[in-house]
C-alpha positions in Angstrom: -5.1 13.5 -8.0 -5.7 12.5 -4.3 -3.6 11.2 -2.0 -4.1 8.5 0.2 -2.8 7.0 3.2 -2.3 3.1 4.7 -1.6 3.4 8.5 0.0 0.4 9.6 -0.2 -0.4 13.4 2.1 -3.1 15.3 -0.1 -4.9 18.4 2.3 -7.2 20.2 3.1 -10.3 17.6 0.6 -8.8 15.3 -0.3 -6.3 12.5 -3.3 -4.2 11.3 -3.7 -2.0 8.3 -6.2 0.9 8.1 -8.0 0.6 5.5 -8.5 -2.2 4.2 -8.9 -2.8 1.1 -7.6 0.6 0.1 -9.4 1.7 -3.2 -7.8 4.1 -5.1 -8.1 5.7 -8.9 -4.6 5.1 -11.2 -4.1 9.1 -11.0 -3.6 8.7 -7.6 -1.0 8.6 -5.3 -0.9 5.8 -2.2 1.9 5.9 0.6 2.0 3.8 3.9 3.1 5.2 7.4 3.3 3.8 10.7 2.8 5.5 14.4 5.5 4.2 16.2 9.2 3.4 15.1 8.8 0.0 13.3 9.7 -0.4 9.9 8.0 -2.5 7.2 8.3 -3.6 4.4 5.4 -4.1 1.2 5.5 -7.2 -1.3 3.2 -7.8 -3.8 2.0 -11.5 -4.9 3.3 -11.2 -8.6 3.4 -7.7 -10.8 1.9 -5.0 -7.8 0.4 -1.9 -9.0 3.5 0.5 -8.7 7.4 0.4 -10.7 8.6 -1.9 -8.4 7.2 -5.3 -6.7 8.5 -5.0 -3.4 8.8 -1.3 -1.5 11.1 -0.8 1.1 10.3 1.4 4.2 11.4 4.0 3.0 10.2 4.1 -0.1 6.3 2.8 0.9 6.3 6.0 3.2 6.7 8.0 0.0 3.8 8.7 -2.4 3.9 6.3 -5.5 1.3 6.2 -7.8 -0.2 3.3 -9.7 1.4 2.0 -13.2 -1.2 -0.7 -13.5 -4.8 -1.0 -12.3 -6.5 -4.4 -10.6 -6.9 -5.9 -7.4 -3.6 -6.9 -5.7 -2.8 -8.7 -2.6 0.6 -7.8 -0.6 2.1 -8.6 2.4 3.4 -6.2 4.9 6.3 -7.4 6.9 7.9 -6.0 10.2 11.8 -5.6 9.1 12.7 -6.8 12.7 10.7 -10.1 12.3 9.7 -10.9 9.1 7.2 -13.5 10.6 5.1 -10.7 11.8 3.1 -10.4 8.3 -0.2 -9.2 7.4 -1.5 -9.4 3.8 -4.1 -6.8 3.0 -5.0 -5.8 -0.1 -4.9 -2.3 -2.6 -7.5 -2.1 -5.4 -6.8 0.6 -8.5 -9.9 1.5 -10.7 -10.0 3.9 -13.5 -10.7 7.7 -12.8 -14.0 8.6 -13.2 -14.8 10.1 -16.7 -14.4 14.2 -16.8 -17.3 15.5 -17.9 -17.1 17.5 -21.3 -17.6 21.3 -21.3 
C-alpha cells in the first residue's frame, strides 16, 4: 500500500491542485493537505471512490482509501467561499498482479 498526497494551494480568488490527475491503485490510501490555513472541502460528481461522497476538511486530510475504482471528477471548495472551486480529478486502477512464487 502507498500513500499518496493532493496538495491544494489557494492563489488569490483561485485554486490549484498538485497533481493532477492523481492516479492511484484501490489498495491505496489518498489524503489532501493544504500549506496555509484554509480549509476545503471535496465533492464528488455522483458515487466518488471512497465511503462517503463529499469529505470534509477534516476528514480529506486523513488517509482514506478507495471502495470503488474509475475515473472521478470532484470539486474542491474553499469553506470560506464556496465560489472558490476547482474540479480536478482522482483516477483508481487495479493493483498490479503479484507475481506467483
Amino acid at each position: 500500500m502507498k500513500q499518496h498526497l493532493v496538495t491544494v494551494r489557494v492563489e488569490g480568488r483561485g485554486l490549484s491542485v498538485s497533481p493532477d490527475p492523481i492516479v492511484i491503485t484501490s489498495e491505496d490510501e489518498l489524503q489532501w493537505t493544504c500549506s496555509t490555513s484554509h480549509r476545503f472541502n471535496i465533492e464528488f460528481d455522483g458515487a466518488g471512490p471512497f465511503a462517503t461522497r463529499t469529505l470534509a476538511h477534516d476528514a480529506a486530510g486523513s488517509p482514506q482509501r478507495p471502495k470503488m475504482t474509475g475515473r472521478f471528477k470532484y470539486t474542491v471548495a474553499l469553506e470560506t467561499d464556496p465560489s472558490v472551486r476547482l474540479d480536478p480529478e482522482v483516477v483508481v486502477g487495479d493493483p498490479p498482479s503479484q507475481p506467483r512464487p
